[in-house]
C-alpha positions as CSV (number, residue, x, y, z in Angstrom):
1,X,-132.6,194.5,-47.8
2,X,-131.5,197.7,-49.9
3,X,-128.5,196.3,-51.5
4,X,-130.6,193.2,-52.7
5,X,-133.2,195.3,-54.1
6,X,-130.6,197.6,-55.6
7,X,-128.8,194.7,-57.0
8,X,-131.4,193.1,-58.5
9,X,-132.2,196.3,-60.1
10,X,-129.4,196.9,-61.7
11,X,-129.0,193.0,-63.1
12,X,-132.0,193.3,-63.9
13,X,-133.8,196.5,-64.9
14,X,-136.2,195.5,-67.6
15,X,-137.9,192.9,-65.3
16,X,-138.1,195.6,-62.7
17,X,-139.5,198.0,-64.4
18,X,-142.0,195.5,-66.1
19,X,-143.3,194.5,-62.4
20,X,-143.5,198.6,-61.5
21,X,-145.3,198.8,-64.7
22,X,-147.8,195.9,-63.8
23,X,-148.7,196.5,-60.6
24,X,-149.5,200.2,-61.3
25,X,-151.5,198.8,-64.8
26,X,-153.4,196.2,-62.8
27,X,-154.2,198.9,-60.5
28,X,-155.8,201.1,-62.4
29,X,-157.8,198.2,-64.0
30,X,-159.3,196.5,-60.8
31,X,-159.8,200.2,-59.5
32,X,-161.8,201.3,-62.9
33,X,-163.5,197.9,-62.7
34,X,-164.9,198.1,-59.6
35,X,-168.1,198.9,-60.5
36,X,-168.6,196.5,-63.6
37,X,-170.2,193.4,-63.3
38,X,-167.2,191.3,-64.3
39,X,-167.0,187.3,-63.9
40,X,-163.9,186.0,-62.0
41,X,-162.4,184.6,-65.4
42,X,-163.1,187.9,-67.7
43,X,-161.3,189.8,-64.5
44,X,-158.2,187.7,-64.7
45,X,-158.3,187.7,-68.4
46,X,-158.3,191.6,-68.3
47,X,-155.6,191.7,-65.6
48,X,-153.4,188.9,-67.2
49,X,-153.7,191.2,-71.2
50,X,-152.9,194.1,-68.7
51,X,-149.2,192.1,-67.2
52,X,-148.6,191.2,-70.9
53,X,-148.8,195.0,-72.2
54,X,-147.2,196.2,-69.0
55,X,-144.3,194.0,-70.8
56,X,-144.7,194.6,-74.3
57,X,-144.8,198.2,-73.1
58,X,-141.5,198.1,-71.3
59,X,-140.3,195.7,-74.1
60,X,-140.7,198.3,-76.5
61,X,-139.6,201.3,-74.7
62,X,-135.9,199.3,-74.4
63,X,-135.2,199.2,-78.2
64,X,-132.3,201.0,-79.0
C-alpha cells in the first residue's frame, strides 16, 4: 500500500497535491458552513468552486 501511494505520487504530484488541497478546502467550507442555512445545490455549488480553486491554486503554484 505504501509503494502505490508513493508511486502515484511521484507520477503524479500535481494531482496529488490538488486532492490534499481539496479535501482540506472543502473542509474548511462545510465546517464554516455549518451554521448557514444553505440549500443542498448552493452547498455543492460552493464545494464544487472550492475543488476548482483547490486546482487553479495548485495549477498556479506549478508555473515555472
Amino acid at each position: 500500500m505504501r509503494t502505490v501511494l508513493r508511486n502515484v505520487f511521484q507520477q503524479h504530484p500535481v494531482l496529488v497535491a490538488w486532492v490534499i488541497l481539496a479535501v482540506g478546502m472543502v473542509a474548511m467550507l462545510l465546517y464554516a458552513a455549518k451554521d448557514v442555512a444553505l440549500l443542498p445545490t448552493q452547498l455543492l455549488a460552493l464545494v464544487v468552486a472550492t475543488v476548482l480553486l483547490a486546482g487553479a491554486c495548485v495549477w498556479i503554484l506549478t508555473w515555472e
